[in-house]
C-alpha positions as CSV (number, residue, x, y, z in Angstrom):
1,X,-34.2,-49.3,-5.2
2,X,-35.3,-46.8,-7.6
3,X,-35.0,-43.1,-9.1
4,X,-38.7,-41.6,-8.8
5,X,-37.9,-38.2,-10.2
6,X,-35.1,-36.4,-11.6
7,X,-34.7,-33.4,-13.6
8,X,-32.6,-30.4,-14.0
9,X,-29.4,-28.3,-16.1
10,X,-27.5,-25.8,-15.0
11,X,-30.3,-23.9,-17.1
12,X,-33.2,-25.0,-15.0
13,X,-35.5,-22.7,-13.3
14,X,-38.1,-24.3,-11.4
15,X,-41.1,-23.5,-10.1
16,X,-43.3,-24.3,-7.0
17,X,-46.1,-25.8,-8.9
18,X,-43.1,-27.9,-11.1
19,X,-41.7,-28.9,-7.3
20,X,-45.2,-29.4,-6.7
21,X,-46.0,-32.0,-8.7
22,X,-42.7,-33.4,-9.1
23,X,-42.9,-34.3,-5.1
24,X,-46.5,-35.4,-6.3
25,X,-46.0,-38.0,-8.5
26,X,-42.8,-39.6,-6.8
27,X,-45.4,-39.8,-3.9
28,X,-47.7,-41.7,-6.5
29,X,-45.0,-44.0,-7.6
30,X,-44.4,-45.2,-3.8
31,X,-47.4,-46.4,-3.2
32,X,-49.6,-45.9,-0.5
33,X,-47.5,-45.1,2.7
34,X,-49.7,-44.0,6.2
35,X,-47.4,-43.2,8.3
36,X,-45.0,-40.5,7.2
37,X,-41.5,-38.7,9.0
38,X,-39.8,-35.6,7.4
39,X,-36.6,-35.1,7.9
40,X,-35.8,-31.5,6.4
41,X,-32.7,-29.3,7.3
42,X,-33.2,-26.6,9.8
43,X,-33.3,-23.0,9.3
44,X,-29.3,-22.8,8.4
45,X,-30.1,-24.4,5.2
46,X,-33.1,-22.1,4.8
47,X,-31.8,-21.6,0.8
48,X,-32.8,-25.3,-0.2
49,X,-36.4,-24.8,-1.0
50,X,-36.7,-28.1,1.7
51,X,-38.9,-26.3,4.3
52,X,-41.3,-25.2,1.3
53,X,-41.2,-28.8,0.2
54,X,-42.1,-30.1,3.8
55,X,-45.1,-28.1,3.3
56,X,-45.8,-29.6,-0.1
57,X,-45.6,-32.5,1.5
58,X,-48.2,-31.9,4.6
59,X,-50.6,-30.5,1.8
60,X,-50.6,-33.5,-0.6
61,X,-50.8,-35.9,2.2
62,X,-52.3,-34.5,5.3
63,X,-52.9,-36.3,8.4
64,X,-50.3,-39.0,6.9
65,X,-47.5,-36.7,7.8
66,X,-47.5,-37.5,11.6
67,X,-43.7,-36.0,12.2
68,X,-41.8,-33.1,10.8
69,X,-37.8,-33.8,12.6
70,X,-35.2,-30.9,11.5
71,X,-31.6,-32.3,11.1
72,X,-30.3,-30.5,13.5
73,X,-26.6,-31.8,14.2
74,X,-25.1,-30.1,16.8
75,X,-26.8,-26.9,15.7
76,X,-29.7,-25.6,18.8
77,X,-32.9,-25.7,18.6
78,X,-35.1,-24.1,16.3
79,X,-37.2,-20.9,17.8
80,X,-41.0,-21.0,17.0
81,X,-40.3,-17.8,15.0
82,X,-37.4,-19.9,12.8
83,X,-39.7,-22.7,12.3
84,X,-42.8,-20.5,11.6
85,X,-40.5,-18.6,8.9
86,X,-38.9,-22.4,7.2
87,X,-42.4,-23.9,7.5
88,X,-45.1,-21.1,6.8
89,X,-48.3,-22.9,7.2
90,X,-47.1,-26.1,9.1
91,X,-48.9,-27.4,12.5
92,X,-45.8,-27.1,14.6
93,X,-46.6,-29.8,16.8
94,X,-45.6,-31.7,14.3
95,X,-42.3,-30.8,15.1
96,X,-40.1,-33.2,16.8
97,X,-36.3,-31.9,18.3
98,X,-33.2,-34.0,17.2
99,X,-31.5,-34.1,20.7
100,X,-27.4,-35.3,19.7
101,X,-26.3,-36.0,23.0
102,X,-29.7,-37.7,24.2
103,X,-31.8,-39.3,21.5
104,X,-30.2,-41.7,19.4
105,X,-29.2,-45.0,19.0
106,X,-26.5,-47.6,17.3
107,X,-27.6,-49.5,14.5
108,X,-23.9,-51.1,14.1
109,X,-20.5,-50.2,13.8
110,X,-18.3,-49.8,10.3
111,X,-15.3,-52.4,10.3
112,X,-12.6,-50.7,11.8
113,X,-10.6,-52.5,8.1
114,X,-13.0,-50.7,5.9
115,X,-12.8,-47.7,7.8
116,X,-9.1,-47.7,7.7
117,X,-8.5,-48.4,4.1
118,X,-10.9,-45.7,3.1
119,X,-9.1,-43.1,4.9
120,X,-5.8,-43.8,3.7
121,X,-5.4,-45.3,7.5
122,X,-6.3,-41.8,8.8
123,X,-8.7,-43.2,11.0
124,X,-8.0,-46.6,12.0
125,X,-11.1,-47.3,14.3
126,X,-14.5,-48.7,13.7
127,X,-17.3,-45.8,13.0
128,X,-20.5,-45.8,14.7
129,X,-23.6,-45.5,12.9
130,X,-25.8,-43.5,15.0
131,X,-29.0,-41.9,14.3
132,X,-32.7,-40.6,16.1
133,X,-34.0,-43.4,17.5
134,X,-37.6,-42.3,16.1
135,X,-36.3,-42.8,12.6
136,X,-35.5,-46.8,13.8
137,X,-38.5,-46.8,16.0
138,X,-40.9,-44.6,14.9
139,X,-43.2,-47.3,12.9
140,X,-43.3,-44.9,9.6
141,X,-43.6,-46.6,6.3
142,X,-42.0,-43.7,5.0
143,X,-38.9,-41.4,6.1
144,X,-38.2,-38.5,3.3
145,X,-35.1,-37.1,3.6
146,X,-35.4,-33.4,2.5
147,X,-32.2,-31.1,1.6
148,X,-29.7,-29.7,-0.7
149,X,-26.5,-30.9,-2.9
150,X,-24.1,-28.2,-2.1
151,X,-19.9,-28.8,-1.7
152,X,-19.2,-29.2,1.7
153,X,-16.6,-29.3,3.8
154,X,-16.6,-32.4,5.9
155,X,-18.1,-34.9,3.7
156,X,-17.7,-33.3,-0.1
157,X,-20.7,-32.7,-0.9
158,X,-23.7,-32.3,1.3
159,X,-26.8,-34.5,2.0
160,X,-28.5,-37.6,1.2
161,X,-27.2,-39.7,3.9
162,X,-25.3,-37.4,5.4
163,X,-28.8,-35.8,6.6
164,X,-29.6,-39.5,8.3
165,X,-25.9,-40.3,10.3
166,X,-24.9,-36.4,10.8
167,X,-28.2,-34.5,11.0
168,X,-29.8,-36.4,13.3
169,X,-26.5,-38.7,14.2
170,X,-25.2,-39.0,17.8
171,X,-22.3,-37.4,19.8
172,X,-19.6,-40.3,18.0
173,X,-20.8,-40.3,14.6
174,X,-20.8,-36.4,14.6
175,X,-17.5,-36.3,16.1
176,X,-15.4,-38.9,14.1
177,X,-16.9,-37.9,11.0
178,X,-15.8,-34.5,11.1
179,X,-12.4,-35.4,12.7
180,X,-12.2,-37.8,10.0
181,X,-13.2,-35.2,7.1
182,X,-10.7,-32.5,8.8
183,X,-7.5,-35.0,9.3
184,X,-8.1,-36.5,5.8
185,X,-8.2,-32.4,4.4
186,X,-10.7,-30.6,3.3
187,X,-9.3,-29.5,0.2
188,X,-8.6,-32.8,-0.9
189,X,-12.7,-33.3,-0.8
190,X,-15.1,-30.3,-1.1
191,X,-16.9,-30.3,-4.1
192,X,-16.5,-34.3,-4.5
193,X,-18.8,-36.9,-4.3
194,X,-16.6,-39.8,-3.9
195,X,-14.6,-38.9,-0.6
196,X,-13.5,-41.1,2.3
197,X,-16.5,-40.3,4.7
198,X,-18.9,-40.7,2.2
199,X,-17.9,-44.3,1.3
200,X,-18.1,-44.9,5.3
201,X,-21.9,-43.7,4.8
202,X,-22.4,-45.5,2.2
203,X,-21.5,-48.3,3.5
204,X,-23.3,-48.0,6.7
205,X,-26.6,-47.3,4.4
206,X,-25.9,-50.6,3.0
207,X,-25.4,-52.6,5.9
208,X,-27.8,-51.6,8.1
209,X,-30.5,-49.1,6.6
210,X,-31.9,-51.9,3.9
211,X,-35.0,-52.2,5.6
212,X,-35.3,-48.5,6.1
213,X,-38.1,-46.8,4.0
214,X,-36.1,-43.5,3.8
215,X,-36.7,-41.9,0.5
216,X,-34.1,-38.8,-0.2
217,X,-35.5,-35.4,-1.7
218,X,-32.8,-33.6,-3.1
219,X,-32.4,-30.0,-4.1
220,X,-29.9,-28.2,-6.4
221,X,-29.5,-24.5,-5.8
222,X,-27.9,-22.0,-8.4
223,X,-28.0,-17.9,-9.2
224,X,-29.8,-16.5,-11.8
225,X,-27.9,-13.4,-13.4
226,X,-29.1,-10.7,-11.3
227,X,-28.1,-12.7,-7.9
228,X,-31.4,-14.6,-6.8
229,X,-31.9,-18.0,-6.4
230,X,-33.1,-20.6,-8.8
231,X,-33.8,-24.1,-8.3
232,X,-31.4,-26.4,-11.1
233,X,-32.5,-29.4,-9.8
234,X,-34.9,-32.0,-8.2
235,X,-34.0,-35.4,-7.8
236,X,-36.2,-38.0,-5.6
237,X,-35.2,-41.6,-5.0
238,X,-33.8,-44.1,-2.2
239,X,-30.8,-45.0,-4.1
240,X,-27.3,-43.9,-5.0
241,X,-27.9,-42.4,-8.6
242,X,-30.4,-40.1,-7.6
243,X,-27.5,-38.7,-5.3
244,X,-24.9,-38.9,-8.2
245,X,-27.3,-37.2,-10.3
246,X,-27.7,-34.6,-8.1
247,X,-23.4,-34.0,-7.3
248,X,-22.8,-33.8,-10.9
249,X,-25.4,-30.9,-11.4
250,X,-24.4,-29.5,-8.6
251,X,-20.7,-29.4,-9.0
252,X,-21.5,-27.8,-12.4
253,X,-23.7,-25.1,-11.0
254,X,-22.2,-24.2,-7.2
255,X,-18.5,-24.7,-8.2
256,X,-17.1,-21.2,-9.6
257,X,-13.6,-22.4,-10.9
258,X,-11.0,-18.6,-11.0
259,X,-8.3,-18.6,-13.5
260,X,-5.7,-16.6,-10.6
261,X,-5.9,-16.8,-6.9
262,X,-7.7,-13.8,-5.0
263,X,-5.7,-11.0,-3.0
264,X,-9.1,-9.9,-1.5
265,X,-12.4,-11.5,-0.8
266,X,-15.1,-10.1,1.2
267,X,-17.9,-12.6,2.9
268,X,-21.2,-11.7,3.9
269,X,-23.0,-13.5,6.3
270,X,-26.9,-13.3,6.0
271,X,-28.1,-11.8,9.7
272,X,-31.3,-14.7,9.2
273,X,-28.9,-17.4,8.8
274,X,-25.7,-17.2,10.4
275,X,-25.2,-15.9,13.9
276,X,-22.2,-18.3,15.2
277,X,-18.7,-18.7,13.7
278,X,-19.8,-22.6,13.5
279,X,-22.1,-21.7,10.7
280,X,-20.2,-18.6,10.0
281,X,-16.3,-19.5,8.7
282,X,-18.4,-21.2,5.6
283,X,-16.9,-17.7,4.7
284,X,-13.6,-19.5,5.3
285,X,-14.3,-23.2,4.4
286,X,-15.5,-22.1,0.8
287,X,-13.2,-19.7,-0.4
288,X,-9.8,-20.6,0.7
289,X,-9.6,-22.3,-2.3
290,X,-9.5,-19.1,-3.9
291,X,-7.7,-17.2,-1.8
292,X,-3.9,-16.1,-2.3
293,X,-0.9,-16.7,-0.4
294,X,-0.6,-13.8,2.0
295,X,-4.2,-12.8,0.8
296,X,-7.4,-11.2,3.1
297,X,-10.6,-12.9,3.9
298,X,-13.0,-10.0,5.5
299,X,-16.2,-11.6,7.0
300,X,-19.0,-9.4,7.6
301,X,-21.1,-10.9,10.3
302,X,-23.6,-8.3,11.7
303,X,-25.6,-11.1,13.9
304,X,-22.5,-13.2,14.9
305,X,-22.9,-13.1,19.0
306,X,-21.3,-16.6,19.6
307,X,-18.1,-19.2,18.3
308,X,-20.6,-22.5,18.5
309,X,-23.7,-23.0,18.9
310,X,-23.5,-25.5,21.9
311,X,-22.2,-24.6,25.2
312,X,-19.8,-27.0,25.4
313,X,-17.9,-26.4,21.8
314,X,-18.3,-22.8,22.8
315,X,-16.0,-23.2,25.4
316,X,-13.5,-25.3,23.5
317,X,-13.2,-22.5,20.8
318,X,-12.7,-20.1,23.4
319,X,-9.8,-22.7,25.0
320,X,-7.8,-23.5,21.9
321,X,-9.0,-20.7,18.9
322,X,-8.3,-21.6,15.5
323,X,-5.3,-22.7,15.3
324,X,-3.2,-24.8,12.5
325,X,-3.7,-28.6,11.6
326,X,-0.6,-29.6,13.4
327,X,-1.4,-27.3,16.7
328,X,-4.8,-28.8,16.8
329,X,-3.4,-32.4,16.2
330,X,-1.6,-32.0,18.9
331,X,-3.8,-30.4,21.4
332,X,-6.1,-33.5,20.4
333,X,-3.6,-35.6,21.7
334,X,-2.6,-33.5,25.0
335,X,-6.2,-32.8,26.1
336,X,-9.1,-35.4,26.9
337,X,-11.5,-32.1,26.6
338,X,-10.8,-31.7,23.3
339,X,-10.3,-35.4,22.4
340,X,-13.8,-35.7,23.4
341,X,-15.3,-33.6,21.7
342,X,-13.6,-34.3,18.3
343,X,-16.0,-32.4,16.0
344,X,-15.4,-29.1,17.7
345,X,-11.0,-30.2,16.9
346,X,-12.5,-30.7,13.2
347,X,-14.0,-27.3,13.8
348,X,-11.0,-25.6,14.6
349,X,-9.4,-27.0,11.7
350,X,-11.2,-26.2,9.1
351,X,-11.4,-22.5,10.6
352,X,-8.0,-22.1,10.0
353,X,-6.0,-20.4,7.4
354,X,-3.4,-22.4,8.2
355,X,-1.5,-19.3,8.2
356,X,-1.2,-19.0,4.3
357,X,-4.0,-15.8,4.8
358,X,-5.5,-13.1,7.3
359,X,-8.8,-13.8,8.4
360,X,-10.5,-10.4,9.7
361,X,-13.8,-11.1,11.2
362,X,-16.6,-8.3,11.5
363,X,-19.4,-9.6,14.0
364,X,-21.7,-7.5,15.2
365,X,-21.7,-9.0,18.6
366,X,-18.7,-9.9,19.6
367,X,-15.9,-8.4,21.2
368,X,-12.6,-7.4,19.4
369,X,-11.0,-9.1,22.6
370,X,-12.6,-11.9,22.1
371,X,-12.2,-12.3,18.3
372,X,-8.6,-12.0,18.8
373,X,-7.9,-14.4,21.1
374,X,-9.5,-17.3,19.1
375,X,-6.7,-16.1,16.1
376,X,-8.4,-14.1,14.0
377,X,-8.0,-10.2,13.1
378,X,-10.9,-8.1,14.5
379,X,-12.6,-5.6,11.8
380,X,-14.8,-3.3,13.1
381,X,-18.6,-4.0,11.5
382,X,-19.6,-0.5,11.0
383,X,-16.5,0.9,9.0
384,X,-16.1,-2.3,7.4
385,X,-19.4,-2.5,6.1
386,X,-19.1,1.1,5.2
387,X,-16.1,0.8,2.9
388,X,-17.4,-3.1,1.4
389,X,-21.4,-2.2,1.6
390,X,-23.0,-5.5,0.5
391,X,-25.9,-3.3,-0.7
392,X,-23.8,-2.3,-3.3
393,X,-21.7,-5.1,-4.4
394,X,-22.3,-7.7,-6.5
395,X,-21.1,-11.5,-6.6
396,X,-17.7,-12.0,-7.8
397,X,-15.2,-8.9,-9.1
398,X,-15.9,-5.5,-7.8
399,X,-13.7,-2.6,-8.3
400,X,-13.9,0.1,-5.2
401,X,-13.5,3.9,-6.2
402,X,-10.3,4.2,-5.2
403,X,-9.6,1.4,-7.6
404,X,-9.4,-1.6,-5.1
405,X,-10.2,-4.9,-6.2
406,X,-12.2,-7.2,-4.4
407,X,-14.0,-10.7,-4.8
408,X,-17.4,-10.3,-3.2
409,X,-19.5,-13.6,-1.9
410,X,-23.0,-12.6,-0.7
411,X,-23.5,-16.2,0.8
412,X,-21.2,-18.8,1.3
413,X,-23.3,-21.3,2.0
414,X,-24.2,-21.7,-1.4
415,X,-21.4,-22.6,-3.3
416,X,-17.6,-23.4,-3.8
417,X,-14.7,-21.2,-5.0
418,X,-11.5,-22.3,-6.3
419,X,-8.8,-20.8,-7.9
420,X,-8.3,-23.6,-10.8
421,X,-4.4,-24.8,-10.1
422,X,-4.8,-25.2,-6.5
423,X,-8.3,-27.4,-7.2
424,X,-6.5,-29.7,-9.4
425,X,-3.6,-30.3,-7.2
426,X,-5.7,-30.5,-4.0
């Protein structure tokens, strides 16, 4: 087990050439490998810098590279025109699909004891640790795992092996992981590192992973003062302190802690990025830390045609909307549909205000019928977008000329915000 590379500061600003030869010389410390899988997000996650690495990685080792496998989740598949535009320059049949439902296997179960203790006997069953079969199968001699530290709000903070059992997990994994993450409270973990899921990972990793070449390529993500991105951090290794390396930076950089709760905050969701609310309520998931009793969240969603991304979850959205903890708790227990489908329950959840807040929702391609009925306020795009003109606003306090205050967030998926009180009592 080792730490190959690590650098960064909330101060950081790092190049291609530095990620470049950073990605070089881990490669150099490994040894010769022939037989190479990548195993980089997919386009949602198109901030990380890890489809530019992929590339990297093709360049500095060619022919070695003989499969490229987004983590897809639950999320669809990737058009040629998203690939082309995460991967400029790579051959894309080197592409493999991560099929959920289809295409994985068991490697072993998580004591149903372990499980239980973890999660404060939340979750009192074993967990199955499922992922692609071609990641057990595929005869590589190296698996790099490419992604981003971020908060998140199923497991804390995202990837390292989150990107193995989630990203390319299977239809129980998936499910019990983020029914586990929702009944255990996402407040209680986004923005940690050491939450109940993650231990269950963890502990999966240990027992049945050891002879597993996966190597994890981590990113940390921040904004430079005018808005753009900057890369903090880089932190390459198959063991547990790269990952804790990478958590603190990026709780330190992503986590934007508010003295007083907000009465307004206005989302944007990047057309490119997010065109489902199961990517989109990331407008909802990290902010509502911030937000106010009796407060607004406006989301601005011009390419937002869909509530999930797979048939199936569509559906269920449609069927139950977001509802509160305890409604969803209890349509989980009422309806096999839903208790079958447990990630789509989490889903629900952790779209919820929980009634403390109004959610008004401005997609560009969905009904206001339809918006309504799954619980939300319907905002019409145009007028919206007119009045809060994201070409205009910048990140954080804005003051409109009729003197209205407003919080704006320009991508959610990049960070956590909490109003300070409610973090530490969370």
């Amino acid at each position: 087990m080792a730490t190959y590379f690590a650098a960064g500061s909330s101060t950081f600003d790092l190049e291609s050439e530095q990620l470049r030869d950073a990605l070089e010389t881990a490669l150099g410390l490994m040894g010769d490998r022939k037989k190479i899988l990548a195993i980089p997000p997919d386009h949602t996650r198109i901030h990380s810098r890890a489809g530019e690495l992929t590339c990297m990685l093709h360049d500095l080792v060619g022919e070695r590279l003989t499969d490229v496998m987004p983590a897809l989740g639950t999320h669809k598949k990737m058009s040629p025109e998203k690939l082309t535009e995460m991967f400029p320059g790579l051959p894309l049949d080197l592409v493999r699909e991560h099929k959920w439902r289809d295409d994985v296997v068991t490697l072993g179960k998580v004591d149903a004891d372990f499980v239980s203790e973890v999660t404060e006997g939340i979750w009192k069953q074993p967990w199955e640790a499922q992922l692609n079969r071609m990641i057990r199968d595929g005869g590589h001699d190296l698996i790099l795992s490419i992604g981003q530290v971020v908060p998140h709000e199923v497991i804390g903070m995202a990837n390292y092996n989150k990107n193995i059992f989630i990203g390319t997990g299977g239809q129980a994994g998936i499910n019990e992981s983020h029914f586990i993450g929702a009944a255990y409270g996402m407040e209680r973990m986004m923005g940690r590192m050491n939450t109940p899921l993650r231990r269950i990972l963890n502990h999966a990793q240990e027992q049945f992973c050891k002879d597993m070449p996966i190597v994890y390529v981590l990113t940390v993500m921040g904004n430079r003062p005018d808005g753009s991105l900057a890369t903090r951090g880089l932190f390459i290794g198959d063991d547990h302190e790269c990952f804790r390396l990478a958590c603190e930076l990026s709780a330190e950089v992503n986590v934007t802690m508010l003295d007083k709760p907000l009465k307004k905050v206005v989302v944007y969701l990047d057309p490119g990025e997010f065109e489902s609310t199961w990517l989109g309520n990331k407008s909802i998931y990290r902010t509502r830390m911030a937000i106010a009793d009796e407060g607004e969240l406006i989301v601005l969603g011009p390419e937002v045609s869909e509530f999930g991304e797979d048939p199936a979850i569509d559906s269920l959205i449609r069927k139950y909307g977001y509802r509160t903890t305890p409604e969803i708790m209890k349509f989980v227990e009422e309806n096999d549909d839903l208790r079958g489908n447990l990630s789509a329950a989490a889903h629900l959840i952790h779209g919820s205000s929980e009634g403390r807040f109004k959610i008004t929702y401005c997609p560009g391609k969905i009904s206001a019928e339809e918006i309504r009925s799954v619980g939300y306020e319907y905002g019409d795009l145009a007028e919206m977008t007119s009045r809060y003109d994201p070409s205009k606003l910048g990140d954080g306090i804005n003051t409109m000329p009729d003197g209205e205050e407003i919080f704006f967030v320009r991508n959610p998926a990049l960070g956590l915000w909490a109003e300070r009180s409610r973090w530490e009592s969370s």
